[in-house]
C-alpha positions in Angstrom: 152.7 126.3 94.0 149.9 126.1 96.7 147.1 127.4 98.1 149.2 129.7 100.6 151.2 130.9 98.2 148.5 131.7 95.5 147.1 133.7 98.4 149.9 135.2 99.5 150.3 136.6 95.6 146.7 137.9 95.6 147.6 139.6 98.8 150.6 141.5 97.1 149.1 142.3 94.2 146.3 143.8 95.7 148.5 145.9 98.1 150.2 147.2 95.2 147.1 148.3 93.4 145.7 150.3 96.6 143.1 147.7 97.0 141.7 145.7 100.3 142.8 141.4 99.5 138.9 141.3 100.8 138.0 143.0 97.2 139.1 139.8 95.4 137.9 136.6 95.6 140.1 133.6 94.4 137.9 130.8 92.5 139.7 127.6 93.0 139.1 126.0 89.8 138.4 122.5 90.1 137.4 120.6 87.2 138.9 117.3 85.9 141.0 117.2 89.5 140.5 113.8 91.2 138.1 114.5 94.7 140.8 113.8 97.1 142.9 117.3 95.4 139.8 119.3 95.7 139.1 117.5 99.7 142.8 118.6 100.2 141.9 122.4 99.5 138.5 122.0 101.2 140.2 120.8 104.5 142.5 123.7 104.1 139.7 126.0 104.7 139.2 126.9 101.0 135.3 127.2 100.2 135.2 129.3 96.4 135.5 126.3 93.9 135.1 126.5 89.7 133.7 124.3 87.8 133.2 123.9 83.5 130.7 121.5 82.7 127.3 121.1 85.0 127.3 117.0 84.7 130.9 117.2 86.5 129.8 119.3 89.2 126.4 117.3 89.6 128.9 114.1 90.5 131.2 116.2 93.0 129.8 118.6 94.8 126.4 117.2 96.5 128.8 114.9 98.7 131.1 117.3 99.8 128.5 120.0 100.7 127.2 116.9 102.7 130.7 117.0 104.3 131.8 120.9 104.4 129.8 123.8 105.5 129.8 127.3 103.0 131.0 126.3 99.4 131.0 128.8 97.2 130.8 127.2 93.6 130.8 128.9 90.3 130.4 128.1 87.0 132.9 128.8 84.2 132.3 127.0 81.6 129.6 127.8 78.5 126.4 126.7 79.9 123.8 124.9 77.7 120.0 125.7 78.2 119.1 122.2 78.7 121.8 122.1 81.4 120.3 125.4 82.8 118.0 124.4 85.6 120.7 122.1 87.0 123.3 124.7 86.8 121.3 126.8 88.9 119.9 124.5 91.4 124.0 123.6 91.6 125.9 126.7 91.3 125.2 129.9 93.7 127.2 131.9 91.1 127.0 131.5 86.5 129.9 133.3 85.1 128.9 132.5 81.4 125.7 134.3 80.8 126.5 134.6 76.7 123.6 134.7 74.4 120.0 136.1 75.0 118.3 132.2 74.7 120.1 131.3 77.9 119.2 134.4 79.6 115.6 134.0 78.7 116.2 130.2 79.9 117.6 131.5 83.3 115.0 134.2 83.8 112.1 132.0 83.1 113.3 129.2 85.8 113.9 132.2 88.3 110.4 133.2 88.1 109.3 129.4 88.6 111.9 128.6 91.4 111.8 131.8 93.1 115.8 132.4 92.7 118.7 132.5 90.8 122.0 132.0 91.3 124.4 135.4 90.6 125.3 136.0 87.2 128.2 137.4 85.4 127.8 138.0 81.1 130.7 136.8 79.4 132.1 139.1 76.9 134.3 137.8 73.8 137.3 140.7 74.1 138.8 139.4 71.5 136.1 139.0 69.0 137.4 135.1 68.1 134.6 133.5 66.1 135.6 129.9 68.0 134.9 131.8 71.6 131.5 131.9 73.7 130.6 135.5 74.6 128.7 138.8 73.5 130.7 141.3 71.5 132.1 144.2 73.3 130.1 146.6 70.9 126.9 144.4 71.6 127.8 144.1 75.5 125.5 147.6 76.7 122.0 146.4 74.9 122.9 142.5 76.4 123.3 143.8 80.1 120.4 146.1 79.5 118.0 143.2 78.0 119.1 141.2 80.7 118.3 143.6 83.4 115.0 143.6 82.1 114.2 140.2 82.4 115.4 140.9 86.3 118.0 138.9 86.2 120.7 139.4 88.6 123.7 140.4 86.6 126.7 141.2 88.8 129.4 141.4 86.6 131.0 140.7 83.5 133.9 138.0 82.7 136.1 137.3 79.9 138.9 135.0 78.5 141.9 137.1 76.7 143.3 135.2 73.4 146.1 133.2 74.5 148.6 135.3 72.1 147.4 138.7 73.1 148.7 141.0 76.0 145.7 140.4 79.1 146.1 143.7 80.4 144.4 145.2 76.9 141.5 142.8 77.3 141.1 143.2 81.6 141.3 147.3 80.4 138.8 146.8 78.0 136.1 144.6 80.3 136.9 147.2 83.6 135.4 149.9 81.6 132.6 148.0 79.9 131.5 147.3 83.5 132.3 151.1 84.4 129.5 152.3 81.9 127.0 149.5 82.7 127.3 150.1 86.9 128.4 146.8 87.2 131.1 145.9 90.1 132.0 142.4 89.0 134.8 141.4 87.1 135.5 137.9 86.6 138.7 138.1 85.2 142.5 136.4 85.1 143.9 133.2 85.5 147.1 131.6 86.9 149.5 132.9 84.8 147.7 136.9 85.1 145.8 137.2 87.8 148.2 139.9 89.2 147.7 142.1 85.9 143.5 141.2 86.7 144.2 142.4 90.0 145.7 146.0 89.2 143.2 146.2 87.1 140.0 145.4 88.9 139.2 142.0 89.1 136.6 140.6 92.0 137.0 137.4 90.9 140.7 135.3 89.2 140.2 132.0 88.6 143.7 129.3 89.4 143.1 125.5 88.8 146.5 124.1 88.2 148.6 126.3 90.0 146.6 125.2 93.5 145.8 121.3 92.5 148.7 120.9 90.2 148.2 120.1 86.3 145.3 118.7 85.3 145.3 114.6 84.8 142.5 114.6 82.1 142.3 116.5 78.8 139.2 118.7 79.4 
């Protein structure tokens, strides 16, 4: 697989859903790939890159913004509040906003910095007690809270359980976001971004299918 051709499927499967391939944006995720995969992507004109943890991102992607104009980095991994005011000052985009503590952490470093980076609440679809995220039944009063703390909340993400059909859990965060007024969804990976797609998502996140598999556990 490759760039191109991950492109070429977003393409389809937004034709297919009615939808503009402008609607969706494709997060190349990048973490524990050695710098000259990411480069590779980067001098392909790819500029939306993922990343998990804050502390890998902190050793990437200062050089190559040195290097290549308009990245685009998100994070998608579960954010720590000590971690917090280097996420921000890293990221232009925090897809892991899970637990009022962090979004009082965010908010009050907004008010000292003067911004903050866009911000997407992850909800736990599933409702597994090892997974980051609010509960859908607890998702309305979370966005709420955090609109009131002026945070910018675009959207809302999610993980489906590995063993579970996606579509039921992409359904599920489309209409949460439907009720809030929210427009973002973070949603789908490389083996269902096309079901994300025909369902709504703004945002699928590929790592392996564009850089190949991962050569660290992580």
């Amino acid at each position: 697989m490759s760039l191109a051709e991950i492109t070429d499927r977003i393409h389809k499967a937004c034709a297919a859903a009615g939808r503009d391939a402008e609607s969706v944006q494709l997060i190349a995720v990048s973490k524990v790939q050695p710098n000259e995969r990411v480069e590779a992507v980067l001098k392909e004109g790819h500029r939306i890159f993922g990343e998990n943890r804050v502390q890998e991102a902190a050793g990437k992607w200062p050089d190559f913004r040195t290097a290549y104009d308009g990245i685009d980095l998100h994070l998608i991994g579960p954010l720590q509040t000590n971690k917090a005011r280097q996420a921000m000052e890293l990221a232009q985009s925090i897809h892991t906003l899970d637990r009022p503590k962090l979004a009082k952490t965010l908010a009050r470093l907004a008010q000292e910095t003067g911004s903050c980076p866009d911000l997407y609440i992850q909800v736990n679809t599933g409702e597994e007690g090892q997974k980051a995220g609010v509960l859908p039944a607890q998702a309305d009063a979370f966005v709420k809270e955090a609109r009131a703390m002026d945070l910018p909340v675009k959207g809302l993400m999610c993980i489906p359980p590995v063993d579970e059909e996606p579509s039921l859990h992409f359904a599920l965060l489309a209409k949460v976001a439907e009720r809030n007024g929210l427009t973002g969804l973070s949603m789908g990976m490389s083996g269902d971004f096309e079901r994300a797609i025909a369902l709504g998502a703004t945002h699928v996140r590929v790592g392996s299918a564009i850089f190949g598999e991962r050569t660290t556990a992580g």
